[in-house]
C-alpha positions, 0 to 999 in steps of 0.5 A: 430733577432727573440725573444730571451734571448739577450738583451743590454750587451749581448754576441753573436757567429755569425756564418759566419760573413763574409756573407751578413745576418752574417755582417748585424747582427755583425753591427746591434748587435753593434748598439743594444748594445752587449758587446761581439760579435765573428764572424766565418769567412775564413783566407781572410775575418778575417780582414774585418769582425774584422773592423765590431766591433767583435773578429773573428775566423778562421773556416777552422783552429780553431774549434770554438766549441773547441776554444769558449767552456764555453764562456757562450754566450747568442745566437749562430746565425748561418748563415752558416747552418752546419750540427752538428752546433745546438749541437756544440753551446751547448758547448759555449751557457749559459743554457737557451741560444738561437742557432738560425738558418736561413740555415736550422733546428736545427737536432735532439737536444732532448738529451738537454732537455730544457736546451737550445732554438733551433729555425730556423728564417724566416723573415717576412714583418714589418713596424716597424722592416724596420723603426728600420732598416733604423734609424740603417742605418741614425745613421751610425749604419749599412752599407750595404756591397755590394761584386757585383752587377749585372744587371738583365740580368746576373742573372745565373752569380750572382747564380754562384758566390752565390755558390761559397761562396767568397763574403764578403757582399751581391751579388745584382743583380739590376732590 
C-alpha cells in the first residue's frame, strides 16, 4: 500500500477481496498486523475470501456503505473502482482516513474538505518493497492465488475470462 494512516491495529475495508490485488492485499494486511479487516466480495466467493483471514460482505445483497457506516476504518482500498465508491467510503472511514484507489480517480470529493485522504495508487518498481514481499511469501504470510493459467498462445482467452469478472485470484498467462 501506498503512504497512509494505517498502521499495526489498524482497520481496513477492501473492496473486492475476491480479485487477485484485493487477496493479495487481505493476506498482506494480516501479515502486517491489522486488527480488523472486511472484504466485498459476490454470493460465491464469500467463503473463500473469509478463509483469507477477514469479515466478508456480499456486495450484490448488502450495501457496504450502509452495512459498515460509522465503523470508523482507517483506509478503504478499493480494488473495484466504482463509480461513487470515494464518497460511499466517507460514511464508513474515521477523519483523516484514507480511500485509496487502484481502478481509477477518486471523482470529485471537494465537498469533503480535508476531512479525508483520497488517492489513486500506481505501483512502481522497489527492491525493497519485493524483499518485503518475498519474506511475506517464506513466512507463509502470502500465498498467491492462481484462478488459471495459460499459455502465451491463448492470450485473447485470458482477456476474455479477465473480463467476465469470475476469477478468485489472478488469471497468469505464462511465457
Amino acid at each position: 500500500m501506498s503512504q497512509t494512516s494505517f498502521s499495526r491495529g489498524g482497520s481496513v475495508l477492501v473492496l473486492g477481496g475476491a480479485g487477485g490485488v484485493g487477496s493479495t492485499a487481505i493476506q498482506w494486511l494480516a501479515y502486517q498486523g491489522a486488527a480488523r479487516i472486511v472484504a466485498t466480495a459476490s454470493e460465491t466467493k464469500l467463503d473463500a475470501v473469509r478463509a483469507l483471514g477477514c469479515e466478508v460482505i456480499d456486495y450484490r445483497r448488502d450495501d457496504w456503505s450502509r452495512e459498515l457506516a460509522g465503523a470508523n476504518f482507517d483506509v478503504v482500498y478499493d480494488t473495484v473502482g466504482d463509480d461513487n465508491a470515494a464518497v460511499r467510503a466517507t460514511k464508513v472511514l474515521r477523519e483523516g482516513g484514507d480511500y485509496i484507489t487502484i481502478a481509477g480517480g477518486t471523482g470529485d470529493t471537494s465537498e469533503f474538505g480535508g476531512k479525508y485522504k483520497f488517492q489513486s495508487f500506481v505501483t512502481h518498481p522497489s527492491g525493497e518493497d519485493l524483499s518485503k514481499v518475498s519474506r511475506a511469501v517464506q513466512d507463509g504470510g502470502l500465498t498467491p492465488l492462481i484462478f488459471k493459467e495459460f499459455a502465451f498462445e491463448d492470450i485473447a482467452d485470458a482477456y476474455s475470462l479477465c473480463s467476465q469478472r469470475v476469477a478468485l485470484g489472478k488469471i497468469v498467462v505464462a511465457v
